[in-house]
C-alpha positions in Angstrom: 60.5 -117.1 24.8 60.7 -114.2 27.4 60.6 -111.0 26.1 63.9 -108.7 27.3 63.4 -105.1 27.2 66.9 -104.7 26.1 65.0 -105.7 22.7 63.1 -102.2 22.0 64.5 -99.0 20.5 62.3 -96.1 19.9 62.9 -93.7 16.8 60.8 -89.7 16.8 59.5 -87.7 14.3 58.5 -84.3 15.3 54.7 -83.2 14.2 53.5 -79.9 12.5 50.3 -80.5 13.0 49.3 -82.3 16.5 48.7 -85.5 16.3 49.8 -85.6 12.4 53.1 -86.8 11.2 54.5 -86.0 7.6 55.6 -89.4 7.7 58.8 -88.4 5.9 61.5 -89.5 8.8 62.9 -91.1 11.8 65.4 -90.1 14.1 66.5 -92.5 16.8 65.6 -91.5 20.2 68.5 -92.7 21.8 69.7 -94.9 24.9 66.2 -95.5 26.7 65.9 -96.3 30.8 62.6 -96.5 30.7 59.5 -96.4 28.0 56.0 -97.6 27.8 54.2 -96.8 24.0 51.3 -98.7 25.6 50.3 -97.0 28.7 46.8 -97.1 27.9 43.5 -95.9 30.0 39.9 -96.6 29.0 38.2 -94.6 31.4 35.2 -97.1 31.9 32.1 -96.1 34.3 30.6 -99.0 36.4 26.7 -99.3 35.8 25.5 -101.3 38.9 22.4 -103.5 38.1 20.5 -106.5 39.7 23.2 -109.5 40.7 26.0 -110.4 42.4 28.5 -107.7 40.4 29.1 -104.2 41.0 30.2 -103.5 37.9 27.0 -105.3 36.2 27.7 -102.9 33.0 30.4 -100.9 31.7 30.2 -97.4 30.1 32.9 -96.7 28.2 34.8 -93.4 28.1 37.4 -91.7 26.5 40.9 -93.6 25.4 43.9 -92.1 27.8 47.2 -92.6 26.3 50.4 -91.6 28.5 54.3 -92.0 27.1 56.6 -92.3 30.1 59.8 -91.7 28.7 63.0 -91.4 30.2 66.3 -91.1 28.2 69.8 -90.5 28.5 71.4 -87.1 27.1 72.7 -88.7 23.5 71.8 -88.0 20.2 69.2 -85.5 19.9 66.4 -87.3 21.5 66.4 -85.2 24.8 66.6 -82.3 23.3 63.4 -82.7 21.6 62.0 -83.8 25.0 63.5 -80.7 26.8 62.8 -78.5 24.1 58.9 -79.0 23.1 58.6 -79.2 26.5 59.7 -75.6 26.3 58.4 -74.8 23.0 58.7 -75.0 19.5 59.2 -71.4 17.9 59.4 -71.1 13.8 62.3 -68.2 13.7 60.7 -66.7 10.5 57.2 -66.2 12.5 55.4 -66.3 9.2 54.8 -70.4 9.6 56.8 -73.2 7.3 59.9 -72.0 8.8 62.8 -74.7 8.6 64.2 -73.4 12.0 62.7 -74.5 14.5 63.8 -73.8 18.2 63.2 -73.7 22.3 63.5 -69.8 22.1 61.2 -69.5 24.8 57.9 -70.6 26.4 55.2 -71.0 23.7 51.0 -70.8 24.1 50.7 -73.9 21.6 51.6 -77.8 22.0 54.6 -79.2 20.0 54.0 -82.7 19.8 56.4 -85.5 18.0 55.6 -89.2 16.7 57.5 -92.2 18.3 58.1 -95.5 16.8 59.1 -98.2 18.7 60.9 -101.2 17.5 60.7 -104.5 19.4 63.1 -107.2 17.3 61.3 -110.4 16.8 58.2 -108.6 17.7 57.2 -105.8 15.7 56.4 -102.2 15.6 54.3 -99.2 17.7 53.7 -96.1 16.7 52.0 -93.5 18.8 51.6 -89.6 17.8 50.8 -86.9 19.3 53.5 -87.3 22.2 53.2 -84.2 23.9 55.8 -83.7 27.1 53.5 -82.6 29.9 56.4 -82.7 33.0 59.9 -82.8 31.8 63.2 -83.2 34.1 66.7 -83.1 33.4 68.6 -84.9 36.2 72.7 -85.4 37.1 74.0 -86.9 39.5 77.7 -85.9 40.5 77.6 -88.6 43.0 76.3 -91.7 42.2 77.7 -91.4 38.3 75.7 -92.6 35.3 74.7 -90.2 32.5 72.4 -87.2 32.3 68.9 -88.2 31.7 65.7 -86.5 30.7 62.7 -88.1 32.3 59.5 -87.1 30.2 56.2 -87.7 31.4 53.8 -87.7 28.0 50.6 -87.8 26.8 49.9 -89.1 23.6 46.6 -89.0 20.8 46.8 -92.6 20.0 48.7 -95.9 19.7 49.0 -98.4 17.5 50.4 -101.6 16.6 51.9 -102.6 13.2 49.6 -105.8 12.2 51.9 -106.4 9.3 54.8 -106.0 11.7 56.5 -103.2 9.0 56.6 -99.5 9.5 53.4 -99.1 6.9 50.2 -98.4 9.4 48.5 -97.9 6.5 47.9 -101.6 5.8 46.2 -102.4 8.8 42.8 -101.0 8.4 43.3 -99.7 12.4 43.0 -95.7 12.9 46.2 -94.6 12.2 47.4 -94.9 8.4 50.9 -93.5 8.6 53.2 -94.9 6.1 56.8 -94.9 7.1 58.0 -97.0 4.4 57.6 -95.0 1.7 60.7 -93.7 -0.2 62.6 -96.5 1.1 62.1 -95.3 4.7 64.1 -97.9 7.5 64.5 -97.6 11.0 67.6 -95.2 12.0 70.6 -96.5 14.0 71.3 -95.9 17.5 73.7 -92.6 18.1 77.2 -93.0 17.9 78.6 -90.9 20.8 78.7 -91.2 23.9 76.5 -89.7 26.6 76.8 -86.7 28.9 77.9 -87.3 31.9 77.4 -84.9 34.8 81.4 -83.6 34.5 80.1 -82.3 30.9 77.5 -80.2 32.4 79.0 -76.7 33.4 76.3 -74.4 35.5 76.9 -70.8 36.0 75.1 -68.3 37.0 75.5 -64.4 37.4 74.3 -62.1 40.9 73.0 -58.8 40.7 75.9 -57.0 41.2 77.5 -58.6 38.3 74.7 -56.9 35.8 77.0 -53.8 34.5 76.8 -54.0 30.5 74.2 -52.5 29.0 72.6 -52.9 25.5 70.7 -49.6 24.7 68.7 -50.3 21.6 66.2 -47.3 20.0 63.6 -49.0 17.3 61.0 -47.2 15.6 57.6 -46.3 17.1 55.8 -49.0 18.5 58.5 -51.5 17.9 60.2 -54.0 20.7 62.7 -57.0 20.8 63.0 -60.5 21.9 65.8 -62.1 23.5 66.6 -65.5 23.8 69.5 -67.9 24.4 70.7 -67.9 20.9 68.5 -65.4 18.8 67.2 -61.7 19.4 64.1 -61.2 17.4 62.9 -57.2 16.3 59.6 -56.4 15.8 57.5 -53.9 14.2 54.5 -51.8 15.5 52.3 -54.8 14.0 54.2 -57.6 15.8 55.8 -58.5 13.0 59.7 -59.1 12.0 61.1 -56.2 11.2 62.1 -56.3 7.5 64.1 -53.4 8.1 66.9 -55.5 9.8 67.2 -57.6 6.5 68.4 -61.0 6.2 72.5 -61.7 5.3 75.3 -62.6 8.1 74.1 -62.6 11.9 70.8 -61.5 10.8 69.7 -65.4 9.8 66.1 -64.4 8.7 64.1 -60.6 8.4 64.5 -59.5 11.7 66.3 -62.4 13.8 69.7 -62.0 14.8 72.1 -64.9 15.4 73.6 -63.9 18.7 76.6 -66.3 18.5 77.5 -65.0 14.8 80.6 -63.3 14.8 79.4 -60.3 13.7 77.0 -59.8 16.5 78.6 -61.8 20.0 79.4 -58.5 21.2 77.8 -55.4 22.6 80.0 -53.5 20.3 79.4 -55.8 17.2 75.7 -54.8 17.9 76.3 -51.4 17.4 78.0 -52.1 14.0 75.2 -54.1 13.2 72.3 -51.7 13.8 74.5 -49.0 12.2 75.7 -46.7 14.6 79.0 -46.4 13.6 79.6 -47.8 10.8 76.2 -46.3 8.9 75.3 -49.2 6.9 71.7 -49.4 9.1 69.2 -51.0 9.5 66.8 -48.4 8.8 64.7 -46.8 12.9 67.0 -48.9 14.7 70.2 -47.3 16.6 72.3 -49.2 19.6 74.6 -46.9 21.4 77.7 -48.5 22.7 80.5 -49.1 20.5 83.2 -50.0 22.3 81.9 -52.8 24.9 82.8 -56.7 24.2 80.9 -58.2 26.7 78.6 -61.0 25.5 75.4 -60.4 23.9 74.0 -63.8 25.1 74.5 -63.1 28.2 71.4 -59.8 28.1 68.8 -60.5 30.1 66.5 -62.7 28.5 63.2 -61.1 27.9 60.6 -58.7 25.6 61.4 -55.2 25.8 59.7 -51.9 23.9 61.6 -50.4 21.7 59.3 -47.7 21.2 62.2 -45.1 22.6 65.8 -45.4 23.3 65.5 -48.8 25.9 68.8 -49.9 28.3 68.9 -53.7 28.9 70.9 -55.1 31.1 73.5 -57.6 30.6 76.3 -59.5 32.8 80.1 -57.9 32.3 82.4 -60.9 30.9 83.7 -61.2 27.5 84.5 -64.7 28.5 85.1 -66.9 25.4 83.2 -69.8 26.5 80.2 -67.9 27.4 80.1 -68.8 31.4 78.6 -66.7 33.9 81.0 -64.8 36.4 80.0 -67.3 39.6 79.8 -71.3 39.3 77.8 -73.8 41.4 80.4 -75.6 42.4 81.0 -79.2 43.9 77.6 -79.5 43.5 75.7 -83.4 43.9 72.5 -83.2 42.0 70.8 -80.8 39.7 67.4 -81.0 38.2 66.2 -78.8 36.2 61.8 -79.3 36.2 59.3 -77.8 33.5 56.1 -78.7 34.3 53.3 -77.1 31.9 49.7 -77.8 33.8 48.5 -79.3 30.0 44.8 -79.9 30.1 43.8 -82.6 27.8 40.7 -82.0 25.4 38.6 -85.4 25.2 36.2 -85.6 21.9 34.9 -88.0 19.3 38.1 -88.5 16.0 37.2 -89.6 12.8 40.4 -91.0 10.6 39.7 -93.0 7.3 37.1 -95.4 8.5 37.4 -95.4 12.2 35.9 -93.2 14.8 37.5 -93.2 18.4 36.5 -91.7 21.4 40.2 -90.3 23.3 41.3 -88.3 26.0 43.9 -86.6 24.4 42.0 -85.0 20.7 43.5 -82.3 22.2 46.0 -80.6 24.1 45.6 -77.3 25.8 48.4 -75.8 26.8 48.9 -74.4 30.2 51.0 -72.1 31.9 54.7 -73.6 32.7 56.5 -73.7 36.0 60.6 -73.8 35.7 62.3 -74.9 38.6 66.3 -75.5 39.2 66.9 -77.5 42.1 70.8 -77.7 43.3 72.5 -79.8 46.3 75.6 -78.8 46.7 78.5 -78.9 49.3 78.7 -75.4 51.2 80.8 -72.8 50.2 80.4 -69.3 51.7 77.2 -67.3 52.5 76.2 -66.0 49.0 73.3 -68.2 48.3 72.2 -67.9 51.4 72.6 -63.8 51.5 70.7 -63.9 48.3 67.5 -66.1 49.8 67.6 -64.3 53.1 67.2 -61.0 51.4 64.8 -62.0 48.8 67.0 -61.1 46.0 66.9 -62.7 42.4 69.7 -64.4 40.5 69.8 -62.8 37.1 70.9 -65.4 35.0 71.6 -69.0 35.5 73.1 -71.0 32.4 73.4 -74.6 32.0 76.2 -74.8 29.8 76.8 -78.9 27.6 79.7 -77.4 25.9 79.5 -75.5 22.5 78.8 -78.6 20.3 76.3 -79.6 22.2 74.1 -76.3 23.6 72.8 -74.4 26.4 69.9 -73.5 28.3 69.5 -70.2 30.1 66.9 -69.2 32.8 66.4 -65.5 34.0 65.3 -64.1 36.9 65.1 -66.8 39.6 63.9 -66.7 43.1 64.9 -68.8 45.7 62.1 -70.5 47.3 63.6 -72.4 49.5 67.2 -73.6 51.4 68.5 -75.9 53.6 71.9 -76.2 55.0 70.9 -79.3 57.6 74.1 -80.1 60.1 75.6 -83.7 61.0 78.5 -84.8 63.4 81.3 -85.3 61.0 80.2 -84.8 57.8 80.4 -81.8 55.1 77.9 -78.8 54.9 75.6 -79.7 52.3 73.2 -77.0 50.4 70.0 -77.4 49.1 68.5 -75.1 47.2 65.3 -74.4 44.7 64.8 -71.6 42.1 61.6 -70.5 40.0 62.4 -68.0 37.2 60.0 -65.4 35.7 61.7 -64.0 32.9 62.7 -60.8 32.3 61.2 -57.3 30.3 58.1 -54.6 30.0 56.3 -55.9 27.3 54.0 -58.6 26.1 54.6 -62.1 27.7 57.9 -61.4 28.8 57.5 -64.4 31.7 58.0 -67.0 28.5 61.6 -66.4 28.9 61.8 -67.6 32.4 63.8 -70.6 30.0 65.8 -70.3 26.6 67.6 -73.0 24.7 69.9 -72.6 21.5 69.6 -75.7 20.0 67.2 -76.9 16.6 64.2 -79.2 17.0 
C-alpha cells in the first residue's frame, strides 16, 4: 500500500536535561505542513584505494540528525518552537521551577522530545530537538494560517521495533518508555488555527516614549523586564526575597506584570510601597498617579543601584496595543536565528555507544529580524530609516488568550518602496532589535514572550 503522509501526527515533550526526556508526557504538536523525524546524515569519508571505485573504503563519522518542522499556529506546539527558540527561563532562578517561559534570550539550549505516529506503521521518537532557525510567517494575501517553520537539530532517532511507545524494549540506544502509567498518544487540538486577521502588530516611535517607571533598589541591585514578568535582583544576582511572594509578585522577586495589582505605573508604586507603606523592604518607585501600561517599559536590564528612570510608551489602552499599527500590511515574518554550533563526541546509553553530531549543542548568539510588506501609507517608516532612528517597541499581539511577543529597539536595515504603472505603493521593510538597558546582557531582550513552555 502507498504510504500517505496525511497518516503521521507528531506529539512533544519538552527536556530538562538535553537530549533526556522524563518520559512522563505528550502533548500533540499540532496541524503539521511539513516534518521529517528521519533526516539523517552519516558523515562518511571516502578512502580511495587500488580499483575502479573512488570510494574503495568508507570512514565513518559522526551521526547528523536534522528535524525540519513546520507547523501551523494551533495548540501549543508553535509556541514551544518559537519559544525555545527564544529561550527557556525557570522564573524562580533557583532551578526545578514549574514556570517556565520565553522571557528573553537565554546562553543555554532548550531542547524538547518528539514522537511521531504513523497509523499502520509505527512510531519515532527523536530527542534532543533543538530549534536552530525559527520563522513565524502570515500571509494577509494569499490566506491560509499562521505557521512556524522550525529548522532543528536533533541527538538521535529512533524507531519503535515493537511498534508501541516503549523504546525501552528494543535494545536500540534510546530506552524511553512512554507507556508507563498508562501513557497514550494525545489528540489532535481542538480549535482552530490563527489566521493572519488574528495577528494584531503594533508598534510604538520615539516620540511616543513619555511614561516613565523610576525604580530605586538597594546597592548593587537591578531589574529585568520582559513581556510578561519584571524580575528584581540583589547585589548577588539573585531574586530579591525582599519583594516576597503573594498577588502580582508570583515568586520571590518576580512580578506578574499583567496582574491587576501591578498593570500600571501607579499600581507599581503601590506595590513597591511608596504610598501605601506596606514595602518591599530597599525598593521605592516614584509615580503614583500614572496608568499607563507597565508591559509596555522598555524591555531590558537596568541597575538599580540608585534611583533609575525607564522609559515606557504613554497608553493605558486596555488591550495592550502600541499607539501606531502596521497597517494593510501583506506578509510578516518574524526570523530568530541562533548561529547553534553542534558538539560531535562519542555517547554511551545502556549498551550502545554512538558516534553523533549533535552530543551537544552550543548555543550561539541570536539574530531577531521582523520583516513587513505592506501597502504605503505616509512617510513615517521611511523618516524613521532615513534618519537612522530606532523603533522602540514593536508587539505582535494573538489576542489575550492566546499571547504576545514584544521586540525592543529595532533598526531598520533596509526599505524598499519599488514603483509600477497602475498598481499600489507597496513597502518593504526589515528590522533587527538589540534590546534595551545598562546592565549585564541586556541585548537578550531584543525578544520577549508571555506565554508558558
Amino acid at each position: 500500500m502507498v504510504r500517505l503522509t496525511q497518516n503521521v501526527e507528531a506529539a512533544f515533550e519538552g527536556e530538562t536535561n538535553y537530549s533526556d526526556p522524563a518520559d512522563s508526557s505528550l502533548t500533540h504538536i499540532g496541524l503539521l505542513d511539513t516534518f521529517d523525524p528521519r533526516q539523517i546524515e552519516m558523515n562518511i569519508t571516502p578512502v580511495p584505494s587500488l580499483g575502479q571505485s573512488t570510494d574503495a573504503h568508507h570512514a565513518k563519522g559522526p551521526i547528523d540528525v536534522q528535524v525540519p518542522i513546520k507547523v501551523a499556529c494551533q495548540g501549543t506546539g508553535w509556541k514551544q518552537l518559537l519559544g525555545r527558540a527564544i529561550g527557556a527561563t525557570d522564573l524562580d532562578d533557583a532551578g526545578g521551577g514549574s514556570t517556565l517561559v520565553p522571557h528573553k534570550l537565554t546562553t543555554g539550549v532548550s531542547s524538547m522530545a518528539v514522537m511521531a505516529k504513523e497509523y499502520g506503521v509505527g512510531f519515532t521518537l527523536v530527542t534532543g530537538v533543538v530549534p536552530n532557525d525559527v520563522t513565524l510567517e502570515a500571509d494577509y494575501t494569499t490566506g491560509g494560517y499562521i505557521t512556524v517553520d522550525a529548522q532543528c537539530s536533533a541527538f538521535f532517532t529512533q524507531d519503535s521495533a515493537s511498534n508501541d511507545m516503549n523504546f525501552s524494549n528494543d535494545g536500540g540506544f534510546l530506552v524511553d518508555d512512554y507507556t508507563d502509567g498508562g501513557l497514550t498518544f494525545p489528540a489532535a487540538p481542538t480549535d482552530e488555527p490563527l489566521l493572519p486577521s488574528d495577528l494584531t502588530v503594533s508598534y510604538a516611535k520615539s516620540s511616543n516614549l513619555e511614561t516613565e517607571l523610576t525604580i530605586d533598589g538597594p546597592p548593587g541591585s537591578y531589574i529585568e523586564i520582559g513581556e510578561k514578568y519584571l524580575k528584581t535582583y540583589d547585589a548577588n544576582s539573585v531574586l530579591d526575597s525582599n519583594v516576597s511572594s503573594g498577588g502580582a509578585v508570583t515568586a520571590n522577586g518576580v512580578v506578574n506584570l499583567t496582574h491587576g495589582s501591578a498593570e500600571t505605573i501607579g499600581d507599581l508604586d503601590d506595590l513597591f510601597g511608596t504610598t501605601s507603606g506596606a514595602g518591599k523592604t530597599g525598593w521605592a518607585v516614584n509615580s503614583s498617579t500614572d496608568n499607563s501600561l507597565s508591559v509596555n517599559l522598555l524591555k531590558g536590564i537596568y541597575s538599580t543601584d540608585t534611583s533609575r528612570t525607564i522609559q515606557g510608551v504613554n497608553t493605558n489602552a486596555a488591550n495592550g496595543l502600541l499607539p501606531n499599527t502596521f497597517d494593510n500590511l501583506k506578509t510578516v515574518a518574524l526570523k530568530i536565528v541562533n548561529n547553534n554550533t553542534p558538539i560531535p563526541g562519542k555517547v554511551t546509553r545502556g549498551s550502545g555507544t554512538k558516534w553523533l553530531q549533535n552530543a551537544n549543542i552550543g548555543r550561539g548568539k541570536s539574530d531577531v529580524t521582523l520583516d513587513i510588506t505592506m501597502t504605503a501609507e505616509n512617510e513615517d517608516l521611511y523618516t524613521i530609516y532615513n534618519t537612522g532612528a530606532v523603533i522602540p517597541l514593536v508587539r505582535l499581539d494573538f489576542g489575550s488568550t492566546v499571547g504576545s511577543i514584544a521586540l525592543t529597539n529595532g533598526t531598520i536595515t533596509s526599505f524598499s518602496r519599488p514603483l509600477s504603472g497602475g498598481g499600489e505603493v507597496v513597502d518593504s521593510l526589515s528590522i533587527k532589535f538589540k534590546g534595551a538597558g545598562d546592565f549585564g546582557n541586556f541585548s537578550s531582550f531584543a525578544i520577549s514572550a508571555d506565554w508558558e513552555l
